[in-house]
Residue frames relative to the residue before (quaternion, step in Angstrom):
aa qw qx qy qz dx dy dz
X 1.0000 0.0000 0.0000 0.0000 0.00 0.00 0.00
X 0.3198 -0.7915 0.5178 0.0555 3.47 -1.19 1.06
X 0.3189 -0.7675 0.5271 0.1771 3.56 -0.66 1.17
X 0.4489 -0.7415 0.4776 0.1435 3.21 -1.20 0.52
X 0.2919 -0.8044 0.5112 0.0805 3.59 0.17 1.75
X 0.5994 -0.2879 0.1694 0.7274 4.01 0.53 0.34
X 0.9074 -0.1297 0.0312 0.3984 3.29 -0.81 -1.84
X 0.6043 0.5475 -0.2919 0.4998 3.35 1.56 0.59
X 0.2964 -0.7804 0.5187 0.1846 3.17 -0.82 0.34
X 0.7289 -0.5732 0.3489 0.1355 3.06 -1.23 1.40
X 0.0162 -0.8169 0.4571 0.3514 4.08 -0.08 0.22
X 0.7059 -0.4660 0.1571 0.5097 2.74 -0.95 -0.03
X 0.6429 0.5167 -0.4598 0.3291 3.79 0.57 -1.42
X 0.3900 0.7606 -0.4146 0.3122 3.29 0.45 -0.21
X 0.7706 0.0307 -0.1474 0.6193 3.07 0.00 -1.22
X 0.2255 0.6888 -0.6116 0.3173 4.23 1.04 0.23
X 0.7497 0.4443 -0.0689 0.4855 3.08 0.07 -2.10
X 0.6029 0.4720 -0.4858 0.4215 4.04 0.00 -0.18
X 0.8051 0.2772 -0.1748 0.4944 3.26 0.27 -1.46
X 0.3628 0.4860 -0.6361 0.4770 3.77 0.44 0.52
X 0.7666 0.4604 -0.2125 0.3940 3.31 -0.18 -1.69
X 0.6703 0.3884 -0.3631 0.5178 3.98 1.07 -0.23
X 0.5712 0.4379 -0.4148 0.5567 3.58 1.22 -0.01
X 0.7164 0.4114 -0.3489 0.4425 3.53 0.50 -0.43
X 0.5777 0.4887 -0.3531 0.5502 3.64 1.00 0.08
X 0.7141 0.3097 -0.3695 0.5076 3.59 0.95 -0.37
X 0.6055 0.4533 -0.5131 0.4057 3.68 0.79 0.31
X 0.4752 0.5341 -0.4547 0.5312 3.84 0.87 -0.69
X 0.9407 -0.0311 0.0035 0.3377 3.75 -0.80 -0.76
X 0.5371 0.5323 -0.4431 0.4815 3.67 0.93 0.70
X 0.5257 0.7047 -0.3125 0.3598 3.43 1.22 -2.50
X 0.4339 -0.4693 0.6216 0.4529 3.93 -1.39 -0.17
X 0.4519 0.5892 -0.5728 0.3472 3.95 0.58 0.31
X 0.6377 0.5328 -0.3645 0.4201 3.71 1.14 -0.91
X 0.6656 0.4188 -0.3987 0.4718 3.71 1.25 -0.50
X 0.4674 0.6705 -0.4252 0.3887 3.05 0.80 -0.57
X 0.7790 0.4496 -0.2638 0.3486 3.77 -0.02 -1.39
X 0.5403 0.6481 -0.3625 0.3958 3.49 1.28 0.09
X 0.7170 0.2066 -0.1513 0.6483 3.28 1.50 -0.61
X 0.6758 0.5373 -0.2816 0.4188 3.40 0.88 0.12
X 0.1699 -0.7324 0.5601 0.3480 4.11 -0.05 -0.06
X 0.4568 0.5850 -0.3410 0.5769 3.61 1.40 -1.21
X 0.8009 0.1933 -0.2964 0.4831 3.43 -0.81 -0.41
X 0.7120 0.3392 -0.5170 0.3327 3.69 0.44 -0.02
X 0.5345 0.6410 -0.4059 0.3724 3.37 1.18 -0.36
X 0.5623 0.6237 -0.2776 0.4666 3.83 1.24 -1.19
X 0.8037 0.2916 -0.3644 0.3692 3.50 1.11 -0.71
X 0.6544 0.5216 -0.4119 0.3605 3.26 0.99 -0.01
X 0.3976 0.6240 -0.4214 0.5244 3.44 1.63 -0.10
X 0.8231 0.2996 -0.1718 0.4508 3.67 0.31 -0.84
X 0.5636 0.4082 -0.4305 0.5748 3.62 1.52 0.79
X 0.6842 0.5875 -0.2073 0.3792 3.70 1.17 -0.50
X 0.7092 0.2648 -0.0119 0.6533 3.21 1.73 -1.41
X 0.7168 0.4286 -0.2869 0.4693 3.57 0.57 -0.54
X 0.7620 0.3519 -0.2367 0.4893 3.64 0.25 -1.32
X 0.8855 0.1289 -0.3791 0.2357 3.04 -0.33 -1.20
X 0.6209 0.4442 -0.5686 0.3065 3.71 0.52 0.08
X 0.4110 0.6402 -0.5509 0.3431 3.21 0.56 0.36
X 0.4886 0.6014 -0.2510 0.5802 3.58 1.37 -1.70
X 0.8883 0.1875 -0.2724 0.3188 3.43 -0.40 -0.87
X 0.6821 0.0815 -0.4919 0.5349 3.63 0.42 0.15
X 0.4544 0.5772 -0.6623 0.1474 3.31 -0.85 1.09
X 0.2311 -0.8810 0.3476 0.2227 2.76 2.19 -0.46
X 0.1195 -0.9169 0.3706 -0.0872 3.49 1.24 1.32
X 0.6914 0.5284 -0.2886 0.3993 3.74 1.20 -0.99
X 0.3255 0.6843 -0.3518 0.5496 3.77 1.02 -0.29
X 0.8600 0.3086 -0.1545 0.3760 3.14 -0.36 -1.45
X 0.7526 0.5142 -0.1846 0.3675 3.14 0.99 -0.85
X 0.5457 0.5780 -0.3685 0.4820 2.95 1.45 -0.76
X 0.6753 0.5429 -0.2464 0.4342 3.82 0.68 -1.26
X 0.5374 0.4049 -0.4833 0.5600 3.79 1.14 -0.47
X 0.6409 0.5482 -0.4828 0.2358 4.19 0.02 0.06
X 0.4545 -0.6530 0.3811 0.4710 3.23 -0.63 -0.17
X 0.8580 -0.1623 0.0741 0.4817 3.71 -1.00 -0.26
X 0.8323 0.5123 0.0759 0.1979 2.14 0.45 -2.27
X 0.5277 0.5769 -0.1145 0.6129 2.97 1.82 -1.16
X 0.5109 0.5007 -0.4872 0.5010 3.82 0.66 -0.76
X 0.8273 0.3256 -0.2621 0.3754 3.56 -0.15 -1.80
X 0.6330 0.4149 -0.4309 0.4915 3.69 0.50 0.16
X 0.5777 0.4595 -0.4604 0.4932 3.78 0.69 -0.14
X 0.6698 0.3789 -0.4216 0.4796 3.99 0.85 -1.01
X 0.7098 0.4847 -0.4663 0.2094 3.60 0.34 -0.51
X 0.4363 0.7259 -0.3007 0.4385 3.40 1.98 -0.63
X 0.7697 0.4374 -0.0590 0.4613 3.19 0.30 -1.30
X 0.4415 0.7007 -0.3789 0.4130 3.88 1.31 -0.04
X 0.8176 0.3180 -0.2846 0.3866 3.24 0.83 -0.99
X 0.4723 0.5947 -0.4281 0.4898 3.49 1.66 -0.14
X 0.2640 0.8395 -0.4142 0.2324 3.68 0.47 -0.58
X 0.7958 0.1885 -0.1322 0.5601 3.30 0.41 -1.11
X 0.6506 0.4806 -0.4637 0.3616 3.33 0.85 -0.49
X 0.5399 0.6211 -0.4089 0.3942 3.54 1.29 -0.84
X 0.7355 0.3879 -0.3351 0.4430 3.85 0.64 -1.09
X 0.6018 0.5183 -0.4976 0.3488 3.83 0.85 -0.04
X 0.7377 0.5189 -0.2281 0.3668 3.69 1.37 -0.96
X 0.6291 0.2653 -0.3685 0.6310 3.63 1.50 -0.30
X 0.2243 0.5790 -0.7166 0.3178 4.15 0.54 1.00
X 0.6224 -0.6282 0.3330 0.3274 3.53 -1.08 1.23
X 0.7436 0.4046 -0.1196 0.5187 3.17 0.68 -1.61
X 0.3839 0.7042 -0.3705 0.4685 3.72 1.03 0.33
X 0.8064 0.2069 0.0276 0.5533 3.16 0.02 -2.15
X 0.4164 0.5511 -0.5343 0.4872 4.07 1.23 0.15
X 0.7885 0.3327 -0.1640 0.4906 3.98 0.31 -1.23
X 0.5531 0.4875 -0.4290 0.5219 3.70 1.01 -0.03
X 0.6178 0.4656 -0.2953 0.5607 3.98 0.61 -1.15
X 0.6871 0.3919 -0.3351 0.5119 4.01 0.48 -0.81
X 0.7103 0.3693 -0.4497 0.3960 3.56 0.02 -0.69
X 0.7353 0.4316 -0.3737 0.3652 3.53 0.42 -1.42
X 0.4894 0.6808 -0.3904 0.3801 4.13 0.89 -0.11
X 0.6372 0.3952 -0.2081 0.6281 3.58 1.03 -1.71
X 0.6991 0.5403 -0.4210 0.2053 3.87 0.19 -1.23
X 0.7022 0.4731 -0.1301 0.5160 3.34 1.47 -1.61
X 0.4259 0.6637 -0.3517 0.5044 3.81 1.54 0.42
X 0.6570 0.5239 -0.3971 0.3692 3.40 1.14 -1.31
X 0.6486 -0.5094 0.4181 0.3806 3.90 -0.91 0.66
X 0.7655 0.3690 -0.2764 0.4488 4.08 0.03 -0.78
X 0.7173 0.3616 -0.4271 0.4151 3.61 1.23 -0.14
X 0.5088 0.6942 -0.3611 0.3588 3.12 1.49 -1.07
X 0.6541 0.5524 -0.1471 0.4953 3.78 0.84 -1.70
X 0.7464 0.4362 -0.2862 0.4131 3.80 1.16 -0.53
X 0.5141 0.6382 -0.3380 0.4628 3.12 2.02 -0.57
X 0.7319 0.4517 -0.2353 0.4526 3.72 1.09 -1.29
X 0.6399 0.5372 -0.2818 0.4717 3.71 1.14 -0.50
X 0.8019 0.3106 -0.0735 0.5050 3.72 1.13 -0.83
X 0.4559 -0.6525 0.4688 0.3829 3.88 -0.26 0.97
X 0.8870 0.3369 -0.1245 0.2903 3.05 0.19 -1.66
X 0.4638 0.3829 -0.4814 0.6376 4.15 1.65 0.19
X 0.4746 0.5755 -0.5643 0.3538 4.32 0.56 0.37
X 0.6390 0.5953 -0.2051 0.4419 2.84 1.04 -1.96
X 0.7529 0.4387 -0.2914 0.3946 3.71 0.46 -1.15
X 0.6507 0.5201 -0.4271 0.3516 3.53 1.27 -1.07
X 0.5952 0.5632 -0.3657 0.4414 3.46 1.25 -0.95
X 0.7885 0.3853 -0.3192 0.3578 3.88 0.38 -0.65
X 0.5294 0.5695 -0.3815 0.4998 3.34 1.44 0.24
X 0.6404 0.5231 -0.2729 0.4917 3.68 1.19 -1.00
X 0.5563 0.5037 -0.2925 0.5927 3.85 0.99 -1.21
X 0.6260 0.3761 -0.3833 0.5654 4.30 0.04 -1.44
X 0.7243 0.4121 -0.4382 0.3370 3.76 -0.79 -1.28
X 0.6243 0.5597 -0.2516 0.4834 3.93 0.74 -1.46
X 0.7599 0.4805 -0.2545 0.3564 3.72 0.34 -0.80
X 0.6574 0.4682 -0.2284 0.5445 3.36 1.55 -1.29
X 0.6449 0.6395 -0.2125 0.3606 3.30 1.36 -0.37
X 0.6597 0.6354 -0.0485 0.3984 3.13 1.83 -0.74
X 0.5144 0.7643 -0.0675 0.3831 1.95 1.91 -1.84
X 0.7878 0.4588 -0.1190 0.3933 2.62 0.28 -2.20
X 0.6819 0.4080 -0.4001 0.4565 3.82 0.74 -1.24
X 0.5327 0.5741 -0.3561 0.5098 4.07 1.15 -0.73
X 0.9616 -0.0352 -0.0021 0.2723 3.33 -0.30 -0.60
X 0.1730 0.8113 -0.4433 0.3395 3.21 2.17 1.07
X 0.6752 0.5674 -0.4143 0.2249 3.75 1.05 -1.01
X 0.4425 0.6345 -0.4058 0.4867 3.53 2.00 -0.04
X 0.7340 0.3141 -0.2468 0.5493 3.84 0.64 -0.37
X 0.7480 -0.5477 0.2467 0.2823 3.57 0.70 0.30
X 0.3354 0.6516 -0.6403 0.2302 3.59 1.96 -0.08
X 0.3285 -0.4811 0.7316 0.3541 3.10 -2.10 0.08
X 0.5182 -0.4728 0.5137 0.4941 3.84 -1.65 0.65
X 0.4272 0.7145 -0.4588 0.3107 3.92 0.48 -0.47
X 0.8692 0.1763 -0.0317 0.4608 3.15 0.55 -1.33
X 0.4264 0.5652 -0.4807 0.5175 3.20 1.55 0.32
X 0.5451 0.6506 -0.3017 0.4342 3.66 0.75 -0.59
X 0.7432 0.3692 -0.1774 0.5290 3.43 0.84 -1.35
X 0.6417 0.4114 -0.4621 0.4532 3.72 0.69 -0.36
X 0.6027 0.4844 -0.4689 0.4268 3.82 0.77 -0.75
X 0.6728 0.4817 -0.3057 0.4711 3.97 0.52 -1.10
X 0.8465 0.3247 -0.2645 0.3287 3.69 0.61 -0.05
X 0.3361 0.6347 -0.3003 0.6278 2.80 2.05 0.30
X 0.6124 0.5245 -0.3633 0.4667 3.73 0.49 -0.98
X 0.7231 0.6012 -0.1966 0.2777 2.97 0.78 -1.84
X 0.7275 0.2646 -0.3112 0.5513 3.74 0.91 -1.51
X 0.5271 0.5492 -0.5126 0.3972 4.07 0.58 -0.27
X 0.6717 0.4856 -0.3519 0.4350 3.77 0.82 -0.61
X 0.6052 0.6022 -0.3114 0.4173 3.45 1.03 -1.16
X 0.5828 0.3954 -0.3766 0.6018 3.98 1.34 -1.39
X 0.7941 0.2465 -0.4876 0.2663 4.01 -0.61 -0.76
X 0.1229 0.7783 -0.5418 0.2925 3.85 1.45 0.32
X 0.8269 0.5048 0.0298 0.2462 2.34 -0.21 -2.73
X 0.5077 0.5372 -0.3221 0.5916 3.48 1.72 -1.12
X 0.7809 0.5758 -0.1563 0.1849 3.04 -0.15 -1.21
X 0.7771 0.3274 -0.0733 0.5324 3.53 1.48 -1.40
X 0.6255 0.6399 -0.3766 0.2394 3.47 1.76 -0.26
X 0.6666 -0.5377 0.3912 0.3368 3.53 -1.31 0.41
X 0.7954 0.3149 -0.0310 0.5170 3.45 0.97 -1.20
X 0.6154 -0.5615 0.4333 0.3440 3.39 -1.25 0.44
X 0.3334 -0.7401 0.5065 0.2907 3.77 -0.64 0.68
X 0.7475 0.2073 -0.0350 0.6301 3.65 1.16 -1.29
X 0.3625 -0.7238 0.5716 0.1344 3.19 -0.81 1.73
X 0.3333 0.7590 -0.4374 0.3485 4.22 1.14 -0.68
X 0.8227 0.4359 -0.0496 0.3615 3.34 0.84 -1.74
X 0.4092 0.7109 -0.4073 0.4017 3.60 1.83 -0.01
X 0.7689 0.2624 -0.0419 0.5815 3.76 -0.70 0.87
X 0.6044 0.4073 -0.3812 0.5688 3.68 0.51 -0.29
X 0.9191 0.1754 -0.1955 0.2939 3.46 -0.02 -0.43
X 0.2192 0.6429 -0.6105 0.4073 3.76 1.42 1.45
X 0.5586 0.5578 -0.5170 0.3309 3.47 0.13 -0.38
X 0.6467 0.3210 -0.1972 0.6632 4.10 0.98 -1.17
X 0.5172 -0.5941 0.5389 0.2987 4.13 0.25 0.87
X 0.5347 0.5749 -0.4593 0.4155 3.72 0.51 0.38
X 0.3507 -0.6106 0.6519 0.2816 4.17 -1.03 0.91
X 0.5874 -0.4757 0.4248 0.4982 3.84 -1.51 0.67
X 0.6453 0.6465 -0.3289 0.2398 4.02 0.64 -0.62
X 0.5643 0.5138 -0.2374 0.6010 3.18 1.74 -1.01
X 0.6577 0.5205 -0.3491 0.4179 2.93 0.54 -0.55
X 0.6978 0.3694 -0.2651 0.5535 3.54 0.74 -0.56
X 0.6589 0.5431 -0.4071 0.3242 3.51 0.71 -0.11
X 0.5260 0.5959 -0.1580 0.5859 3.11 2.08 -0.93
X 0.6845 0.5757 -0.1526 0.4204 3.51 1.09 -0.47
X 0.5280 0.5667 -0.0704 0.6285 2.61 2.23 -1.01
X 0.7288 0.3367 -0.2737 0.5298 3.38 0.64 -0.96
X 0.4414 0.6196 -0.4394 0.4776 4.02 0.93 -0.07
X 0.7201 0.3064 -0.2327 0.5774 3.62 0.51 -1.15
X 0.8282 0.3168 -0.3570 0.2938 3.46 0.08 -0.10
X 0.6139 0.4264 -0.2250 0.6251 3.74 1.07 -0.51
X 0.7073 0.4301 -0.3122 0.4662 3.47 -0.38 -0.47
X 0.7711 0.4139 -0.1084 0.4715 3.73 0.27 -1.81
X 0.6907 0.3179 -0.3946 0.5158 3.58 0.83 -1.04
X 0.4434 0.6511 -0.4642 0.4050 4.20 1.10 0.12
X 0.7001 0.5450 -0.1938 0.4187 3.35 0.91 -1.29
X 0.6455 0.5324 -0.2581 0.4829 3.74 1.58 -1.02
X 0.3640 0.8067 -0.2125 0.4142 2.74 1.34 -1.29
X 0.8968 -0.0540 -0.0034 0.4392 2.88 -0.11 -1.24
X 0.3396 0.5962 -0.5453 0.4815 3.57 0.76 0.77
X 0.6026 0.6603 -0.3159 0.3181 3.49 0.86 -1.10
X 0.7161 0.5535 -0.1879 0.3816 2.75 1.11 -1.80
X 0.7894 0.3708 -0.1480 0.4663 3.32 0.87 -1.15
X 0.3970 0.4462 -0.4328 0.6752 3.35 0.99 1.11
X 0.5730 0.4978 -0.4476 0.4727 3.60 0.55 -0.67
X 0.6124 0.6657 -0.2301 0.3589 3.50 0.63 -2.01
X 0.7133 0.4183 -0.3062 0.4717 3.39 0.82 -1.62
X 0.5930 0.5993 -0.2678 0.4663 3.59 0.67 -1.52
X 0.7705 0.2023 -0.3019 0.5237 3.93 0.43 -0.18
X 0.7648 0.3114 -0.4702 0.3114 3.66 0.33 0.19
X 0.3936 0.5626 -0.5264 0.5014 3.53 1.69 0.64
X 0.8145 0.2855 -0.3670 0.3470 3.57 0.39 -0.43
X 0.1382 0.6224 -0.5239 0.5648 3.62 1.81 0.78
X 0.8496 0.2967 -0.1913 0.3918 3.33 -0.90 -1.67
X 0.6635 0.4745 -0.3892 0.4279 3.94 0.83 -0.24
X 0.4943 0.6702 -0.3891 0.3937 3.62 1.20 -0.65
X 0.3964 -0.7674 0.3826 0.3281 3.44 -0.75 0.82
X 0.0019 -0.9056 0.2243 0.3600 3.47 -0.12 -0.32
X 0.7765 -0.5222 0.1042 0.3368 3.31 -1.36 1.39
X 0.6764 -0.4727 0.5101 0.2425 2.92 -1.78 1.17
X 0.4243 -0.5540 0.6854 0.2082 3.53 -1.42 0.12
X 0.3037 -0.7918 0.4448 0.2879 3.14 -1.03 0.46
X 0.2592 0.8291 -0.2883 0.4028 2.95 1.75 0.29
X 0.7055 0.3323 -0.0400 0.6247 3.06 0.70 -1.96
X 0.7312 0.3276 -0.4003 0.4447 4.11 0.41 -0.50
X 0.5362 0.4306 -0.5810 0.4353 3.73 0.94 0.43
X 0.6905 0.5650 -0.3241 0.3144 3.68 0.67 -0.38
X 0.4315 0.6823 -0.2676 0.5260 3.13 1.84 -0.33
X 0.6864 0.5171 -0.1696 0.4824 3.19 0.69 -1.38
């Protein structure tokens, strides 16, 4: 069944693809996986993989604001656009491709570094932030490759931001993955209960970001590729008869 967006109607993936992405947000930080990540690094890593890769593109090509706006009443629309007027420009600087590509990279490596990472698991409320920075960075990121073709991305370069994204997110669960030493001391002793040393654990944590997630880019990539070659299919002219180009002649 199809909702009715004023004078359009709503398709279906739409609202397919929302409520996936709200089920996949309640497994990341409701699921026992969220208790889990307190004694686990693995299981915290799984949830932020499944807020980063799972939810929010899901969020962003459902394209969620539309819909919402139209569930308001009048009145309330025109006082939400007038709200939102002065953000405007900031909004178009943060879902600018190459923006929300180096925002989504930095805030990944930044919240990696050991004293923030350890402050996120020790403190409710720097959790609460790491998670709303990882979910915000992912969304503007989506966005943009989702709904950049309104501002002029080429799929070309939507391609290259997904393949180089894959690339430094693979390089960090590498690094997790091949080191000698624990990165986050937080995690020492927390994780004998599951027969696992705080290292395995991070190495397993390590291999989560990097096999799985770079699977998930992977294949986003591809299918952006897919699009990106049958636009330049459908741009190709197509050939002249020689019929008609002897008649030319």
């Amino acid at each position: 069944m199809r909702r009715r967006l004023g004078p359009k109607k709503a398709p279906r993936w739409q609202a397919v693809s929302f409520f996936a992405g709200c089920a996949s947000i309640f497994i990341a930080l409701i699921s026992p996986l969220a208790a889990l990540s307190d004694t686990l690094f693995s299981a915290h890593m799984a949830e932020h993989e499944i807020l980063m890769l799972v939810g929010a593109p899901l969020f962003a090509y459902s394209r969620p604001l539309l819909p919402f706006l139209w569930g308001l009443p009048l009145s309330w629309r025109r006082a939400a656009g007038r709200a939102a007027r002065p953000f405007h420009r900031a909004w178009r600087a943060l879902t600018e491709p190459r923006s929300a590509w180096a925002l989504h990279g930095g805030t990944v490596w930044l919240w990696h570094a050991p004293v923030l990472y350890d402050a996120a698991v020790a403190r409710e409320w720097v959790h609460a932030g790491q998670h709303l920075c990882f979910l915000g960075s992912a969304l503007l990121f989506w966005w943009a490759l989702f709904c950049g073709r309104e501002s002029g991305l080429h799929l070309g370069a939507a391609v290259l931001y997904v393949f180089t994204t894959a690339a430094h997110e693979s390089l960090l669960g590498a690094l997790l993955t091949f080191s000698t030493s624990d990165w986050f001391p937080i995690y020492a002793g927390r994780t004998l209960a599951w027969h696992l040393t705080a290292l395995q654990d991070q190495q397993l944590g390590g291999l989560i970001m990097w096999i799985p997630a770079d699977t998930l880019f992977t294949a986003a990539g591809l299918l952006l590729m897919a699009a990106w070659l049958r636009e330049m299919a459908q741009r190709r002219p197509e050939p002249v008869p020689r019929a008609a180009a002897g008649a030319r002649r």
